[in-house]
VOKOL-899524 format. One record per residue (C-alpha): residue number from 1; z, x, y negated. Coordinates in nm, 3 decimals, padded with zeros to 5 digits. Layout:
# residues N
+-----+---------+---------+---------+
!  nr !      zz !      xx !      yy !
+-----+---------+---------+---------+
! NUM !       Z !       X !       Y !
...
+-----+---------+---------+---------+
***
This chain:
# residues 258
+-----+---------+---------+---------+
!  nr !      zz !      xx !      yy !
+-----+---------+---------+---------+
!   1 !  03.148 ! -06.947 !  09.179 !
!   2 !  02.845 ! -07.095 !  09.052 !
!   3 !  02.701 ! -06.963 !  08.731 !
!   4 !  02.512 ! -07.213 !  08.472 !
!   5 !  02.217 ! -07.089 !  08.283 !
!   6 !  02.436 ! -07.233 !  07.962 !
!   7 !  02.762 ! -06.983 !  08.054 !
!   8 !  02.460 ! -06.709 !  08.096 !
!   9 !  02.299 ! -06.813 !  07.745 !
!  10 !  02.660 ! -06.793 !  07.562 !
!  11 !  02.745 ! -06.466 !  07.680 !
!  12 !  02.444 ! -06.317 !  07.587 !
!  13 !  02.459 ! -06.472 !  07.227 !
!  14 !  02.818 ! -06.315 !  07.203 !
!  15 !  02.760 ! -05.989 !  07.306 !
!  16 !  02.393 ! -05.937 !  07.312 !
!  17 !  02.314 ! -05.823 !  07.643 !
!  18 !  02.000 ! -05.879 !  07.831 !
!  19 !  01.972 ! -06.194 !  08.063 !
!  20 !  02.049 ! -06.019 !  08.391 !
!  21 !  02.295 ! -05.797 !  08.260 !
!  22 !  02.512 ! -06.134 !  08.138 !
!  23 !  02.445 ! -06.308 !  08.468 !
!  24 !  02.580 ! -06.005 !  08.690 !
!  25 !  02.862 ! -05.979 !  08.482 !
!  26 !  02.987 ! -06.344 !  08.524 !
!  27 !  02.931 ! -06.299 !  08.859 !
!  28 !  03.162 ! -05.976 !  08.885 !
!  29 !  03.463 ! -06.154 !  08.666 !
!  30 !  03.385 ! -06.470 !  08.889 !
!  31 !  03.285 ! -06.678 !  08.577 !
!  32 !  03.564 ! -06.566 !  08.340 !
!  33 !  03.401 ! -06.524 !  08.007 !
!  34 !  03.669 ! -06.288 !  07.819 !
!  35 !  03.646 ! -06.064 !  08.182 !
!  36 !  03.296 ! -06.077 !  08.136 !
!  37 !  03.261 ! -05.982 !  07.802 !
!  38 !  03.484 ! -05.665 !  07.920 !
!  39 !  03.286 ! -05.564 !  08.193 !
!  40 !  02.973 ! -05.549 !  07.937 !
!  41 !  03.175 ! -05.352 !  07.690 !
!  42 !  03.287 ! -05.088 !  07.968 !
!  43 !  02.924 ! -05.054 !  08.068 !
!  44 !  02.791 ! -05.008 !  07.701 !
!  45 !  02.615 ! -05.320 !  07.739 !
!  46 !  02.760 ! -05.541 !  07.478 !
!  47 !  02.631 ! -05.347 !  07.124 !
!  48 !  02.332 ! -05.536 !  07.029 !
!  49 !  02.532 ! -05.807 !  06.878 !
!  50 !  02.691 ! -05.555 !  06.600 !
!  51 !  02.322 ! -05.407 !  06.564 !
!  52 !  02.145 ! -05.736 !  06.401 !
!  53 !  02.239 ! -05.676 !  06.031 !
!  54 !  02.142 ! -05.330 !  06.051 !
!  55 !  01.776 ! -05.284 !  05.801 !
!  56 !  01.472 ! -05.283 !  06.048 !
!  57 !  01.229 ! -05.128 !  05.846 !
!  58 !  01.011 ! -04.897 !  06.041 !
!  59 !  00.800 ! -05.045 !  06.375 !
!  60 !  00.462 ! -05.122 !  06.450 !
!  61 !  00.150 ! -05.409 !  06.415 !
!  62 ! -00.062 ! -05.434 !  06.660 !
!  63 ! -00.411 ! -05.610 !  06.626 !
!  64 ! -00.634 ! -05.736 !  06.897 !
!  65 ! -00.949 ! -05.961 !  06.952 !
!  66 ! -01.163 ! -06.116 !  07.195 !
!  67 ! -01.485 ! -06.340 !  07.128 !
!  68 ! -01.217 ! -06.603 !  07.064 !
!  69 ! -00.972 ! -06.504 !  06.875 !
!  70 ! -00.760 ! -06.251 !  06.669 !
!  71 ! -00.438 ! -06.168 !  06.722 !
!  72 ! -00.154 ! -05.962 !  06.478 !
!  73 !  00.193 ! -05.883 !  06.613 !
!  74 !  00.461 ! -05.711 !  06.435 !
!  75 !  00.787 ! -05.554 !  06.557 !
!  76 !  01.043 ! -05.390 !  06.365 !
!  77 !  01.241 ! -05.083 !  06.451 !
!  78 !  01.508 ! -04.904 !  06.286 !
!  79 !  01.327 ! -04.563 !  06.316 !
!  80 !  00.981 ! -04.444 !  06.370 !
!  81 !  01.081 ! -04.250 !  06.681 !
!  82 !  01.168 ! -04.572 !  06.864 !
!  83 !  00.849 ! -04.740 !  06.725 !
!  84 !  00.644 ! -04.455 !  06.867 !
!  85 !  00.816 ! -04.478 !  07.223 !
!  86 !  00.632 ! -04.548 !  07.492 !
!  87 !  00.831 ! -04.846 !  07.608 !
!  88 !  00.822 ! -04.994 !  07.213 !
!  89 !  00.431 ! -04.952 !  07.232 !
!  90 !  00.377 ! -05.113 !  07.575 !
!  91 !  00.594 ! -05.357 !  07.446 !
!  92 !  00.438 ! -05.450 !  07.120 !
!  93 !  00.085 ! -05.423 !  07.309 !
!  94 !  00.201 ! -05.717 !  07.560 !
!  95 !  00.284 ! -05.887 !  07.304 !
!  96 !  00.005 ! -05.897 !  07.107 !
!  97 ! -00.229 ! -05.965 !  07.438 !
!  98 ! -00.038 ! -06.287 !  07.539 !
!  99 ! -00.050 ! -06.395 !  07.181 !
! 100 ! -00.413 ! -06.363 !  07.150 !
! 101 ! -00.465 ! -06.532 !  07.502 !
! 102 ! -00.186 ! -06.799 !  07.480 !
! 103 ! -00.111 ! -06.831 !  07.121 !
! 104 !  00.199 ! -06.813 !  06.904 !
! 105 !  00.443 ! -06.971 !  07.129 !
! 106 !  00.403 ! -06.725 !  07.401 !
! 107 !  00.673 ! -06.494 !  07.237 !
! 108 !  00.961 ! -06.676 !  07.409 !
! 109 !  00.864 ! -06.521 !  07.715 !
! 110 !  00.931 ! -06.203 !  07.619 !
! 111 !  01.305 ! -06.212 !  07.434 !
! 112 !  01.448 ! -06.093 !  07.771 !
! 113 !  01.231 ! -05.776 !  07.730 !
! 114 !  01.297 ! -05.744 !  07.359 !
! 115 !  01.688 ! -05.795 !  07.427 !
! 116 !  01.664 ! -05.503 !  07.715 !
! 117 !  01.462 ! -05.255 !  07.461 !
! 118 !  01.737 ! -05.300 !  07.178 !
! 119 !  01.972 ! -05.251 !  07.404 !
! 120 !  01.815 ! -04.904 !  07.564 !
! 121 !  01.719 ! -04.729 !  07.223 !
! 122 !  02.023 ! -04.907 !  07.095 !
! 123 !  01.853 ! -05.006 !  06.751 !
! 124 !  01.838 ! -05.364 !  06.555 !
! 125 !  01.461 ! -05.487 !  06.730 !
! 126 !  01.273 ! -05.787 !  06.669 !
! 127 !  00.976 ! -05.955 !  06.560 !
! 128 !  00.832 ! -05.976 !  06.225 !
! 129 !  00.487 ! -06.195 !  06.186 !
! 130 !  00.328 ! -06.335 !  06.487 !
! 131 !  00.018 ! -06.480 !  06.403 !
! 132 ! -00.315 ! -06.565 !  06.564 !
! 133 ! -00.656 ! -06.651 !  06.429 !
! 134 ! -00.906 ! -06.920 !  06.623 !
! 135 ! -01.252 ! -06.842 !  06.603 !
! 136 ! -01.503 ! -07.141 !  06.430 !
! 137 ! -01.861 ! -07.182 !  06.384 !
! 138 ! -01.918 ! -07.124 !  06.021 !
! 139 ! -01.594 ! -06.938 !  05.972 !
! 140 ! -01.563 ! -06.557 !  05.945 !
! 141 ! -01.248 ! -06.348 !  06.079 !
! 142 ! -01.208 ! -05.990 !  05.946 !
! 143 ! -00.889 ! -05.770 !  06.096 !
! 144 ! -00.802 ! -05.476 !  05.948 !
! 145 ! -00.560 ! -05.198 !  06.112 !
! 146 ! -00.439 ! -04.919 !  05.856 !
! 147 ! -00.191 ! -04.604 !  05.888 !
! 148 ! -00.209 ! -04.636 !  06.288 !
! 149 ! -00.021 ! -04.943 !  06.323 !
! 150 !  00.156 ! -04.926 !  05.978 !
! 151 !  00.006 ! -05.233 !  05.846 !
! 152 ! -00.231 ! -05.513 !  05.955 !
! 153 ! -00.437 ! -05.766 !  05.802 !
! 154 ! -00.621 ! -06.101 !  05.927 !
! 155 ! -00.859 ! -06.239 !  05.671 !
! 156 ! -01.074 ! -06.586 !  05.770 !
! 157 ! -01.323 ! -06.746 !  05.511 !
! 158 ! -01.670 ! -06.927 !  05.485 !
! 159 ! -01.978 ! -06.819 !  05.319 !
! 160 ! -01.844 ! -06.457 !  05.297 !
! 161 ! -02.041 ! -06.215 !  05.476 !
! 162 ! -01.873 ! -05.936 !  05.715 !
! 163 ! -01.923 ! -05.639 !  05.471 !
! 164 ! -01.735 ! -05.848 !  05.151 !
! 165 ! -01.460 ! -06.008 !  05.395 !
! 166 ! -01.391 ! -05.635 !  05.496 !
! 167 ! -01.356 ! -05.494 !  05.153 !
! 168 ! -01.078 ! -05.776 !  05.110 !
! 169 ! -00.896 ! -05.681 !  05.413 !
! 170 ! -00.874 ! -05.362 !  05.260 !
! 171 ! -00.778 ! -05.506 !  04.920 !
! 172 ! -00.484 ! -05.718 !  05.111 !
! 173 ! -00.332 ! -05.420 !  05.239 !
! 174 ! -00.374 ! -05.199 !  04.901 !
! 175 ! -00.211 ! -05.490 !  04.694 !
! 176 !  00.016 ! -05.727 !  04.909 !
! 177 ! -00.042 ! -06.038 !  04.779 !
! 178 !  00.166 ! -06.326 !  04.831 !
! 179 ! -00.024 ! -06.608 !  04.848 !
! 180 ! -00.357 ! -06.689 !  04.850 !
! 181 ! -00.422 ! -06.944 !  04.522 !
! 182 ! -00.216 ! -07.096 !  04.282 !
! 183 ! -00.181 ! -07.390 !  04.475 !
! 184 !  00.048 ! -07.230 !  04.746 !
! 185 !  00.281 ! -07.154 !  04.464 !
! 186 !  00.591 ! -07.378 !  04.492 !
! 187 !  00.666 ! -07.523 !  04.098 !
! 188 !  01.017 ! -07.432 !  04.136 !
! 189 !  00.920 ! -07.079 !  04.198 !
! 190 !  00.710 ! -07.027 !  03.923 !
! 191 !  00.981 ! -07.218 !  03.687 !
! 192 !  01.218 ! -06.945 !  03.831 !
! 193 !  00.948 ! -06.684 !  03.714 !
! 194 !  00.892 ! -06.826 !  03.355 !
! 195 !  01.265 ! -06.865 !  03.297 !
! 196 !  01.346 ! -06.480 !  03.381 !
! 197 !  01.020 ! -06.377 !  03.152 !
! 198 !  01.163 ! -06.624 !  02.832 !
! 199 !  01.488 ! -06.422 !  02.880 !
! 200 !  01.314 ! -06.085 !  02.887 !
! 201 !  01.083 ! -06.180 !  02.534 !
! 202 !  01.395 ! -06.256 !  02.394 !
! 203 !  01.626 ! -05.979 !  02.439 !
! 204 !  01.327 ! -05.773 !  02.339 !
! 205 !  01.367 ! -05.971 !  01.996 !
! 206 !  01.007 ! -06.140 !  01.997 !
! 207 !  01.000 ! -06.391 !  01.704 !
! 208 !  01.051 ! -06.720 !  01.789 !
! 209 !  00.781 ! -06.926 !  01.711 !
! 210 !  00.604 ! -06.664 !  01.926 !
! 211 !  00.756 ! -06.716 !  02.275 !
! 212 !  00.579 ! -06.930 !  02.453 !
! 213 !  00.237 ! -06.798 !  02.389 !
! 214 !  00.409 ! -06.456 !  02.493 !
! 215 !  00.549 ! -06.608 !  02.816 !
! 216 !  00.265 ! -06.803 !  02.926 !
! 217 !  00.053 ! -06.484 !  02.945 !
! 218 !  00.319 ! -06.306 !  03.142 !
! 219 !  00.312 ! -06.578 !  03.369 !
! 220 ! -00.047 ! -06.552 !  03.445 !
! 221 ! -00.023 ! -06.134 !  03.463 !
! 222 !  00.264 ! -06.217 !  03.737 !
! 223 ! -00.016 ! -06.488 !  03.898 !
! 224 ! -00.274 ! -06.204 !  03.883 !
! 225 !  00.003 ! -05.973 !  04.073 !
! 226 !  00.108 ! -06.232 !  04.325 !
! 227 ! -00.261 ! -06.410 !  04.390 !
! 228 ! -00.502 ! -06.310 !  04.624 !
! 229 ! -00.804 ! -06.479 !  04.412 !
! 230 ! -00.692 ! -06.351 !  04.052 !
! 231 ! -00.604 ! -06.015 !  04.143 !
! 232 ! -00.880 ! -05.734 !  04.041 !
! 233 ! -01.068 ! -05.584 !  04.338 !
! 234 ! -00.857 ! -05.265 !  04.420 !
! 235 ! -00.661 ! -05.319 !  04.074 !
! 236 ! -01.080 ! -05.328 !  03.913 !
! 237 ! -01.169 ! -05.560 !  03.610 !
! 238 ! -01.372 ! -05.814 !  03.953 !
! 239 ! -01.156 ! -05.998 !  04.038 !
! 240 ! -01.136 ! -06.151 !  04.453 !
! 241 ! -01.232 ! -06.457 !  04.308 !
! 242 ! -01.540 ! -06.345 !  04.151 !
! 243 ! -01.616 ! -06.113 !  04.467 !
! 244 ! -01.609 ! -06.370 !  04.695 !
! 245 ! -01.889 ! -06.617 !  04.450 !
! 246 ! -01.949 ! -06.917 !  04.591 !
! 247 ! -01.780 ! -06.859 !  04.968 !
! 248 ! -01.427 ! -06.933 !  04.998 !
! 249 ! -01.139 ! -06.764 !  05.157 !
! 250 ! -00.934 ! -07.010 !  05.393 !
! 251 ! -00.649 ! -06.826 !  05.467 !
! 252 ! -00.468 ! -06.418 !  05.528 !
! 253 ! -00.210 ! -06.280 !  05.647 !
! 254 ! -00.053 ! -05.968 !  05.545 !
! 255 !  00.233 ! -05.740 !  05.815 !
! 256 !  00.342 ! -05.433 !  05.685 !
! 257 !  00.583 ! -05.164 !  05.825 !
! 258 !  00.912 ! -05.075 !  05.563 !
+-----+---------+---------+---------+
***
């Protein structure tokens, strides 16, 4: 009986098991789905599915760059052991190499190899950020690599030299901002924000007349937590803003293990 990429495609979705391992399994139960599904579970094959909503928080970023381009790849692990496997390395690596040669989209290629690792350490695997930088005249690209492949940082920007773009990588990863200005802010967000803060100045029995002056500068301490340009230089009285004068920082992007 002839097997259809679809039947292939459903039975992985419903039991998780690598590409091949689907397709020779419809083969064996001669395209019956339930016998299929059985065969997987008698070979151990059909766990990933139960494995997704397990936490992910350990892996490994990978950073690489050519005289093009900069590349940062992410993939989460449930333990550190399987992130430091050889296989889990190798894998993360190719990643990160296609993505800096190919771009972004190149990661579909590789979900059979990412379905066959979860399914051999037998741990909740996938990607995190996926992200590569173009390199421009007149734009400068820092990348930053800390703990070993703990956490990674792309920076771009213009009129920034190397040695101040670098210090902000640095920054990124000590602080973890969210966004970059205030601008990237969505209003409903920070209307989220300023409605928990009014609550907070009011159970702690602020007068009334008072609240709004108190809330407005909580708002703008969370800003200076949450924004790349208002937050002090390694938690310093500069702030990013100031350090960077009269250059400008375009974009980041900020992966970090746990």
């Amino acid at each position: 009986m002839a097997i259809s990429a679809k039947d292939v495609q459903e039975l992985r979705k419903s039991t998780g098991a690598g590409m091949m391992d689907a397709k020779k399994a419809l083969t064996e139960a001669d395209g019956d789905f339930d016998a299929a599904v059985q065969i997987l579970r008698e070979k151990g094959l059909a766990k990933a599915a139960t494995r997704v909503d397990r936490d992910n928080t350990e892996g490994l970023v990978v950073i690489v760059e050519n005289d093009d381009a900069a590349a940062m790849v992410h993939v989460k692990s449930e333990t550190d052991f399987s992130a430091k496997s050889e296989d889990f390395v190798a894998l993360a690596n190719d990643i990160a190499a296609a993505v800096l040669a190919d771009g972004e989209g190149v990661v579909a290629a590789f979900t059979e190899r990412l379905d066959d690792l979860k399914l051999n350490i037998k741990e909740n695997i996938e990607l995190g950020a996926v992200v590569r930088y173009a390199k421009s005249d007149g734009a400068e690209i820092d990348a930053y690599l800390h703990g070993g492949g703990r956490a990674g940082v792309l920076v771009e920007a213009e009129g920034v030299d190397p040695e101040t773009l670098h210090e902000i990588a640095l920054h990124i990863a000590f602080a973890k901002p969210r966004y970059l200005s205030r601008d990237e802010v969505s209003a409903a967000e920070v209307e989220k924000e300023r409605s928990a803060l009014l609550e907070i100045t009011k159970s702690e029995g602020k007068p009334e007349a008072a609240w709004d002056k108190i809330v407005e500068g909580r708002v703008n301490s969370w800003f200076a937590d949450s924004v790349l340009l208002e937050q002090g230089l390694f938690g310093d009285k500069e702030t990013v803003a100031s350090k960077v004068g009269s250059g400008k920082l375009l974009r980041f992007d900020l992966a970090m293990v746990g």
